[in-house]
C-alpha distance (Angstrom), angle and dihedral (degrees) to the residues before:
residue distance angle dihedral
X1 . . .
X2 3.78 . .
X3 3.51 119.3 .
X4 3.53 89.5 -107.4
X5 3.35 98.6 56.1
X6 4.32 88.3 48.9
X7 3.64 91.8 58.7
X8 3.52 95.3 38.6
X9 4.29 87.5 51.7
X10 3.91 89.4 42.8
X11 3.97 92.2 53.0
X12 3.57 91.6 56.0
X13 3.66 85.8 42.2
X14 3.82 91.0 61.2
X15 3.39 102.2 37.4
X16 3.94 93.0 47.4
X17 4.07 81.3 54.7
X18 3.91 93.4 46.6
X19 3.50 90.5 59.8
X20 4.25 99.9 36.4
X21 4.21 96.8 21.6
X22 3.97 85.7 164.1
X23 3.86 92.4 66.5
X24 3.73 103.7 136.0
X25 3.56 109.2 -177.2
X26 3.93 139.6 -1.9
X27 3.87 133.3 -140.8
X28 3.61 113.2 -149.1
X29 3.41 118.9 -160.9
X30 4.30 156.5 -175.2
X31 3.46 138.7 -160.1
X32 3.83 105.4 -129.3
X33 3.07 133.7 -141.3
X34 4.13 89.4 -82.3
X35 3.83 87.1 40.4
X36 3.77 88.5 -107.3
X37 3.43 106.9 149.7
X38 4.04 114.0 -108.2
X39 4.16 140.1 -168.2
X40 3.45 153.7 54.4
X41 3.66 143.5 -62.7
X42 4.11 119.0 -118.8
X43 3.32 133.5 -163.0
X44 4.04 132.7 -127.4
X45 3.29 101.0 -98.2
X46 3.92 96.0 51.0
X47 3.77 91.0 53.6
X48 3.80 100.5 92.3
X49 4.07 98.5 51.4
X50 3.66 90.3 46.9
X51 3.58 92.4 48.5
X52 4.28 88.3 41.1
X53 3.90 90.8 44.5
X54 3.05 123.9 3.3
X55 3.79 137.3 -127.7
X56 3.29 148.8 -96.2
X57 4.25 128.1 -125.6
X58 3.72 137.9 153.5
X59 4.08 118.1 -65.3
X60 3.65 77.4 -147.9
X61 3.45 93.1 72.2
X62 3.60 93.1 75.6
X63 3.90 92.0 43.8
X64 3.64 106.8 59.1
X65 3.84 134.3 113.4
X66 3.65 118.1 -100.3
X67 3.72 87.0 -92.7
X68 3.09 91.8 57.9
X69 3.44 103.1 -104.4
X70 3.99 134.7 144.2
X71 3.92 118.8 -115.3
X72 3.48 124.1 -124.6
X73 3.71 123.7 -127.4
X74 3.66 95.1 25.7
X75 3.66 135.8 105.8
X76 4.23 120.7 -114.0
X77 4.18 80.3 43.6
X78 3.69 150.2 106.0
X79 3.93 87.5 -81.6
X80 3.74 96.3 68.5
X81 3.42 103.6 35.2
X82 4.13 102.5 -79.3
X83 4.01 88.3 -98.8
X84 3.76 131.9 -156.4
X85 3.74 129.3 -101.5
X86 3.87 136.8 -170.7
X87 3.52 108.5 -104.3
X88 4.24 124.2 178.7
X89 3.90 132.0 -167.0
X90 4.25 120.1 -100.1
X91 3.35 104.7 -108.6
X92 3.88 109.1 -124.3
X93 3.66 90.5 26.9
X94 3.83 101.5 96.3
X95 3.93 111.0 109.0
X96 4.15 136.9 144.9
X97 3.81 122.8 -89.3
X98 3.80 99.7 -127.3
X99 3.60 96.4 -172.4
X100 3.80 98.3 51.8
X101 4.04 119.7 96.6
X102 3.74 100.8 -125.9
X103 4.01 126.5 41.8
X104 3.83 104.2 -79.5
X105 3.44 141.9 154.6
X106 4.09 146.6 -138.8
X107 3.54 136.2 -141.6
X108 3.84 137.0 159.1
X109 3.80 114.2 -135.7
X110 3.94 118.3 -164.8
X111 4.48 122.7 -163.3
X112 3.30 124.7 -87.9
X113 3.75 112.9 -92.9
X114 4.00 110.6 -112.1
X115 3.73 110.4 -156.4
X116 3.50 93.3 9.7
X117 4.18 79.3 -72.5
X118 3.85 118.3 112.5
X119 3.82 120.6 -110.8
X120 3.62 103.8 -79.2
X121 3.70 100.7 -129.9
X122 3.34 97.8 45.1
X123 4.48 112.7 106.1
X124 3.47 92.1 -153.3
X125 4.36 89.9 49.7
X126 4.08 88.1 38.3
X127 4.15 84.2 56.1
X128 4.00 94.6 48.7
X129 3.58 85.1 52.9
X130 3.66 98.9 45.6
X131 4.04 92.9 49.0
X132 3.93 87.2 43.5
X133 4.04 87.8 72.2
X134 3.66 93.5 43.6
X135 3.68 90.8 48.2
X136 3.68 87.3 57.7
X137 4.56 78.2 76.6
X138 3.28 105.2 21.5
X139 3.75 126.2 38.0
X140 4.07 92.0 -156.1
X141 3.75 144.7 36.3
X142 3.20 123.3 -162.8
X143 4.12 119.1 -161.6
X144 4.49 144.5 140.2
X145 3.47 125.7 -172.3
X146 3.95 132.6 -137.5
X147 3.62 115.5 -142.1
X148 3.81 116.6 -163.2
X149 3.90 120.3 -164.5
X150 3.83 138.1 160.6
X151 3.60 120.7 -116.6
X152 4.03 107.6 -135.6
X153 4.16 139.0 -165.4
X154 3.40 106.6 -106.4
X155 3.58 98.2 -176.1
X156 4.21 81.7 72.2
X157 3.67 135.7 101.3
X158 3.82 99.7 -131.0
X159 4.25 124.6 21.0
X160 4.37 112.3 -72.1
X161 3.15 129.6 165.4
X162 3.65 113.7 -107.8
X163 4.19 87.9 -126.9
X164 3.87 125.5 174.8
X165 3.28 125.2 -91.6
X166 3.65 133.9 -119.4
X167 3.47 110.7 -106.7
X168 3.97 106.7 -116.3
X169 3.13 99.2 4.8
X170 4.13 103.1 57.8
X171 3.91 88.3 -147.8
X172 4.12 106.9 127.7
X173 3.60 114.2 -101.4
X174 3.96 118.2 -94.0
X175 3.80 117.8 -123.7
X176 3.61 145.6 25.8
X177 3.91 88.8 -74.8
X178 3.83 84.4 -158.5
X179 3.47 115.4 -157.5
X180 3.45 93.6 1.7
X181 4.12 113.2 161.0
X182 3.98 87.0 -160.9
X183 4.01 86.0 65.1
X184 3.89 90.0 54.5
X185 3.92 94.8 47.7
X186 3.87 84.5 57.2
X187 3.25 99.2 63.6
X188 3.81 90.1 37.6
X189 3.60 98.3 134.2
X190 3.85 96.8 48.0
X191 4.31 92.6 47.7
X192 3.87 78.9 48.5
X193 3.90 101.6 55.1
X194 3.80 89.9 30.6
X195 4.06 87.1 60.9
X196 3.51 94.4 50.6
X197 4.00 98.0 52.5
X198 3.93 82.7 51.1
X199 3.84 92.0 57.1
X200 3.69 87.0 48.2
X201 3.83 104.4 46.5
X202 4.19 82.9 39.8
X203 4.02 92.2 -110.1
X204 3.05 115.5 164.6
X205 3.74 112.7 -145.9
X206 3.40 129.0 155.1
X207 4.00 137.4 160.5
X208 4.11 111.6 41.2
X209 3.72 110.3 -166.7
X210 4.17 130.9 -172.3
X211 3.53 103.2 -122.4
X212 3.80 143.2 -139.6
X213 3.91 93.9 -78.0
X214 3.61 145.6 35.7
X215 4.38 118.0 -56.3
X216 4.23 82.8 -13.7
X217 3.83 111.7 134.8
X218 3.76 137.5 173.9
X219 3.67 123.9 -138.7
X220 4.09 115.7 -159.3
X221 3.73 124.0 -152.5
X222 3.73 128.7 -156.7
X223 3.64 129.5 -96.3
X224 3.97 116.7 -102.4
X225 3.87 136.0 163.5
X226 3.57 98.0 -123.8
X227 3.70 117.0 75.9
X228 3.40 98.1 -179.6
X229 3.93 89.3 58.0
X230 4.16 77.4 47.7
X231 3.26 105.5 72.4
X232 3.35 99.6 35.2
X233 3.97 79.1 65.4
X234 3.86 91.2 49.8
X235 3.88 95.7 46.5
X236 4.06 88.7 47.9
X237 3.77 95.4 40.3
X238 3.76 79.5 59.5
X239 3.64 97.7 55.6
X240 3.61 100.0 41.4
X241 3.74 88.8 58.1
X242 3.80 93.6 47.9
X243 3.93 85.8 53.3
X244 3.54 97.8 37.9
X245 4.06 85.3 50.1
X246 3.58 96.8 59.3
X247 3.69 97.7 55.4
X248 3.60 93.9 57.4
X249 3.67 88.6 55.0
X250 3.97 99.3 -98.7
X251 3.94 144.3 97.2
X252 3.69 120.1 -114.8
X253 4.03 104.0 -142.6
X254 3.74 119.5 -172.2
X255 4.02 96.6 171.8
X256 3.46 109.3 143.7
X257 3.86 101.7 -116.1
X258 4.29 105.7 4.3
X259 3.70 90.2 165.5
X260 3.97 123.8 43.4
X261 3.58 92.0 -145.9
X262 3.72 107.4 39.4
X263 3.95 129.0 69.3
X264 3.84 111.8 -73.4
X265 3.72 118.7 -130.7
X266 3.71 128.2 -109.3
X267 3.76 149.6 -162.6
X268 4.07 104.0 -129.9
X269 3.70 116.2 -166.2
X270 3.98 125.8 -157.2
X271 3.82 113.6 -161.5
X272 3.55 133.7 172.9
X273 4.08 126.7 161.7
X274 3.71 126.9 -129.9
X275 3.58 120.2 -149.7
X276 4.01 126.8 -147.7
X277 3.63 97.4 -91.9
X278 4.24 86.0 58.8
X279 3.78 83.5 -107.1
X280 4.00 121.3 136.0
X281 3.46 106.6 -100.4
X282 3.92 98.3 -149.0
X283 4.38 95.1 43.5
X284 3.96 89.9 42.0
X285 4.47 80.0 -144.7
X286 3.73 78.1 -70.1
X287 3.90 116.6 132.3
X288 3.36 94.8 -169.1
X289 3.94 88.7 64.0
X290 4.02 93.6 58.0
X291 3.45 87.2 77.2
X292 4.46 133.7 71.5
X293 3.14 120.2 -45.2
X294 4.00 91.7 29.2
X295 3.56 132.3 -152.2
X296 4.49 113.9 -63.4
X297 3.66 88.0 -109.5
X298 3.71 102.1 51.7
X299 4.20 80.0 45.6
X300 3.67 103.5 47.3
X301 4.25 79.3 58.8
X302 2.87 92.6 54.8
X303 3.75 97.7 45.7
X304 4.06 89.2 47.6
X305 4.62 87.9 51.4
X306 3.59 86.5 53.8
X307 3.84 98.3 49.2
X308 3.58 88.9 42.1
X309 3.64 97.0 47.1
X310 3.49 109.3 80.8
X311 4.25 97.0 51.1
X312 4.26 85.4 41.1
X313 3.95 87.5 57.5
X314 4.02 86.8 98.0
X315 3.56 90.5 50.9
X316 4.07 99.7 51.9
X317 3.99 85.8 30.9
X318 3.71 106.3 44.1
X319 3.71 105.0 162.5
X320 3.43 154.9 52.1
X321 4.02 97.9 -98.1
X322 3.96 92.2 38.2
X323 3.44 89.1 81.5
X324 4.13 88.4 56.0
X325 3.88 87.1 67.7
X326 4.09 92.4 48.4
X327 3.69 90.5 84.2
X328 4.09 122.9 137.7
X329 3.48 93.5 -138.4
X330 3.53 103.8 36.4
X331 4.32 96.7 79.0
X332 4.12 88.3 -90.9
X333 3.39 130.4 139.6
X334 3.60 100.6 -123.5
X335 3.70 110.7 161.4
X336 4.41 133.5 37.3
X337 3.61 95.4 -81.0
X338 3.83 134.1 144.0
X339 3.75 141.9 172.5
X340 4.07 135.5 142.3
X341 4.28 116.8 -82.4
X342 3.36 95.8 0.4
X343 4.10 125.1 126.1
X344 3.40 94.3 -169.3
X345 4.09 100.9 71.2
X346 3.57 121.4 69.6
X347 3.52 100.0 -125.6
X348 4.13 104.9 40.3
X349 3.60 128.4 -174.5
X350 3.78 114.1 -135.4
X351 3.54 126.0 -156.0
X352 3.25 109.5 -84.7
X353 4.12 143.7 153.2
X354 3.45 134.1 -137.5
X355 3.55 99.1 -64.9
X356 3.35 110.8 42.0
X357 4.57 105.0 34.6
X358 3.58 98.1 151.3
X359 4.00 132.3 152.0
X360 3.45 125.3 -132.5
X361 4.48 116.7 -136.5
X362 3.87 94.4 -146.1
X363 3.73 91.5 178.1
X364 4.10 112.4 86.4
X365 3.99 118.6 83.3
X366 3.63 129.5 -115.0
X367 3.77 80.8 -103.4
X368 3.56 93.6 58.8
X369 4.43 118.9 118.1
X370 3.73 97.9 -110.6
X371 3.51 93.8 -143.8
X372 3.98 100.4 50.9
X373 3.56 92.6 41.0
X374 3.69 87.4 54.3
X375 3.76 92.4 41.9
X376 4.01 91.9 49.5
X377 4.22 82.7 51.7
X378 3.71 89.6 53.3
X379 3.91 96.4 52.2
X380 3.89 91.0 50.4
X381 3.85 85.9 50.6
X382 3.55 93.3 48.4
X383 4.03 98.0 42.0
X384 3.77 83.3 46.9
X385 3.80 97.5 59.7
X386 3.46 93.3 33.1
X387 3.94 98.0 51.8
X388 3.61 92.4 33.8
X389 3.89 95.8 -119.5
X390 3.91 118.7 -156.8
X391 3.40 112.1 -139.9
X392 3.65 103.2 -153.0
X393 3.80 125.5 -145.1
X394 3.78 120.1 -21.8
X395 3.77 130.7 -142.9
X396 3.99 107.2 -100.5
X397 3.59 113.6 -118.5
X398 3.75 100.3 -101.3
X399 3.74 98.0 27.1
X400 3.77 119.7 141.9
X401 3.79 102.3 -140.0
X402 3.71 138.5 178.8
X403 3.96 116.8 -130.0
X404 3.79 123.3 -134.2
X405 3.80 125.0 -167.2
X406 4.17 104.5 -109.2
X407 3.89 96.8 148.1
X408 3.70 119.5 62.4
X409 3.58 116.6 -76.4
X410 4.05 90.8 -176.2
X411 3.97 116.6 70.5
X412 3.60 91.1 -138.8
X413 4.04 101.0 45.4
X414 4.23 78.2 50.5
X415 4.12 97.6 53.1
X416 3.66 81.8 45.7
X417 3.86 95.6 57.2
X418 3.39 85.9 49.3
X419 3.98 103.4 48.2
X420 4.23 85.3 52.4
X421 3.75 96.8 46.2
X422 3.90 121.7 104.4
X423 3.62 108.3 -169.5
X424 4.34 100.9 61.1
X425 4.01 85.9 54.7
X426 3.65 90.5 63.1
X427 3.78 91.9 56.5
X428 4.09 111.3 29.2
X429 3.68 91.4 31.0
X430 3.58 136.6 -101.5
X431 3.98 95.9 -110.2
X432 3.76 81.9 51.4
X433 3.70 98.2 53.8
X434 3.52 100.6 39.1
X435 3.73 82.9 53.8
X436 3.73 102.4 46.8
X437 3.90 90.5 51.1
X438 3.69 88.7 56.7
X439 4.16 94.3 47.9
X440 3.97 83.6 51.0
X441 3.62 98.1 43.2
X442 3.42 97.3 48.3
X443 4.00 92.9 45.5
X444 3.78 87.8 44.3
X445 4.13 88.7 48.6
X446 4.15 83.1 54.4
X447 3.42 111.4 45.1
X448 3.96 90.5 50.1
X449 3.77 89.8 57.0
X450 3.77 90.9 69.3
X451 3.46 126.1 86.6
X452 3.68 114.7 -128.6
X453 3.26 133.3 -161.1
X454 3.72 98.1 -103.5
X455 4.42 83.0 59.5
X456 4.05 83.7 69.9
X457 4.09 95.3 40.8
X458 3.95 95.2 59.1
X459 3.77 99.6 24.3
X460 3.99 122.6 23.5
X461 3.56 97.6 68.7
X462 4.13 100.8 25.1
X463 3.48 103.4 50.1
């Protein structure tokens, strides 16, 4: 770290300690390369060096399976020795863990950069690179996520969905109840709590939402112009309801697809690009350009999601039960469409003005890594303007359409797409790619070695 950066780090140190001085101990954490939350827990009287200097921890720990488990045949692993890397604290990211018993504290720490270049595997680093190229045309980007999840029992022996009950008659109520305000009074006390941890870890969540199934909900957050700063939102947002969950006696699940017959849960992106005069990028501060056929930026975007769709598939569909959710019939966007007001396309249009034109990428999974899902939508934006990408024909707001699958429905046909593409190299890195398929591979290579349950339904007593 430069010595700027330590005294910046140890003022927020001290003032953070000023206002909480019976802190006690600190977990400092990463979003790996799954967006499973990694690190360790500190205590008070390390705080200063590590804000001062730094630390060192495993480049493995961003690298591992979603078990937790190091890959073989990689570097950063098991193979050579699981080594040590510098690591520093996010400045601006220190805030109090509200839900914890004893005065502590949370921070998310990110490598040292080597060669002035982040550490290749981490998502955070493979995001600053991404939004480094599409700096080089626009000086901002503006983007929120939505994070859907189910709320579960978890006083039960198998996953349900902690739904509401019929008044009277204490059976649980039948139907996605979308939208349904009674749904959100229910859980009341847990919206409530949940709130008040975002306040406190500066969160910035917004709109909740009952969704289209039983106990699933969608949290919003606000807009910013720093994705980076984003993500970290999403990934935290994530956590806090997880913890916040638990103490009101339930599970907070964001699988993509936990039920076969209910909606799945995604990770919904809004994006728009802000050029240097503070002008949207895609609307040109034209209104007659918020409306069909769009202005040729917003449309070469477009044009560069959709050819970089189909290889990014394993990015915004990372595991085995993501592909579950990518079902045609099931309300998912399941092949490179786009088209204003419509929920049905994968990249939609909302109505917008001038000012705020923006798609949304409806395709990654609540158990998508915020950051490389939002770095894999940057290098389709970029290669779009860039290359001039047509978008073709849209879907008409309105338009009743029938779905076909077009991006991969099987996780292994998807890290293949994305091992033989040539364009997402050039933006996450080809260290990082070549890496990432072997994490998945290997993960996908181990989970369909076990036998499952639904092995002995069809087969042990039929065959």
């Amino acid at each position: 770290m430069s010595k700027i950066s330590q005294e910046s780090n140890l003022n927020e140190l001290n003032e953070y300690m000023k206002k909480f001085p019976d802190t006690q101990e600190m977990e400092i954490i990463i979003g790996d390369i799954n967006g499973v939350i990694r690190g360790k827990r500190i205590r008070s009287n390390e705080f200063e060096s590590i804000f001062r200097d730094g630390f060192s921890i495993p480049g493995s720990a961003v690298l591992l399976d979603t078990l937790g488990q190091t890959i073989p045949g990689i570097k950063w692993s098991a193979d050579d020795g699981d080594p040590d890397t510098g690591a520093h604290i996010i400045a601006g990211s220190l805030v109090p863990i509200p839900w914890a018993k004893k005065p502590s504290a949370q921070a998310l720490f990110s490598y040292d950069k080597h060669n002035n270049k982040p550490f290749f595997a981490e998502p955070r680093g493979v995001l600053e690179r991404t939004l480094s190229k599409i700096k080089e045309i626009v000086p901002k980007v503006v983007m929120a996520a939505e994070l859907e999840f189910y709320l579960l029992d978890a006083n039960t022996d198998r996953p349900t969905p902690k739904t509401s009950l019929i008044p009277g008659v204490g059976r649980p109520q039948p139907g996605p109840q979308c939208y349904h305000p009674d749904d959100l009074w229910d859980i009341e006390g847990f919206l409530n709590d949940l709130y008040a941890v975002c306040e406190k870890q500066n969160i910035p969540a917004g709109t909740a939402i009952s969704e289209y199934a039983p106990a699933q909900f969608e949290i919003n957050l606000h807009h910013i112009d720093d994705p980076l700063l984003a993500c970290d939102h999403a990934i935290l947002l994530k956590r806090a309801i997880k913890a916040i969950a638990r103490q009101h006696g339930l599970v907070a699940c964001f699988m993509a697809k936990p039920f076969a017959e209910e909606s799945g849960s995604g990770l919904h992106v809004h994006m728009s690009l802000v050029d240097q005069d503070d002008n949207n990028y895609f609307s040109q501060n034209n209104k007659k350009l918020t409306q069909p056929p769009y202005s040729e930026n917003l449309r070469y975007a477009i044009g560069g999601l959709k050819e970089t769709m189909r290889a990014a598939t394993a990015i915004f569909a990372p595991n085995a039960n993501s592909y579950r959710r990518l079902r045609p019939e099931m309300f998912a966007p399941v092949e490179p469409n786009w088209g204003p007001n419509h929920r049905n396309v994968s990249l939609r249009i909302p109505i917008s003005d001038e000012k705020n034109l923006r798609f949304e990428h409806r395709v990654s999974g609540a158990d998508a890594n915020p950051y490389l899902a939002t770095a894999a939508i940057l290098s389709g934006i970029h290669y779009g303007i860039t290359h001039k990408c047509d978008p073709g024909e849209m879907v008409k707001e309105g338009e009743v359409i029938s779905l076909n699958q077009k991006i991969p429905n099987r996780w292994n046909r998807a890290i293949d797409e994305f091992e033989n593409n040539k364009v997402l190299p050039t933006y996450l890195g080809e260290e990082f790619c070549k890496t990432f398929v072997a994490n998945r591979r290997f993960e996908e290579s181990e989970f369909n070695h076990n036998i499952s349950d639904i092995d002995y339904s069809y087969y042990l007593r039929s065959v």
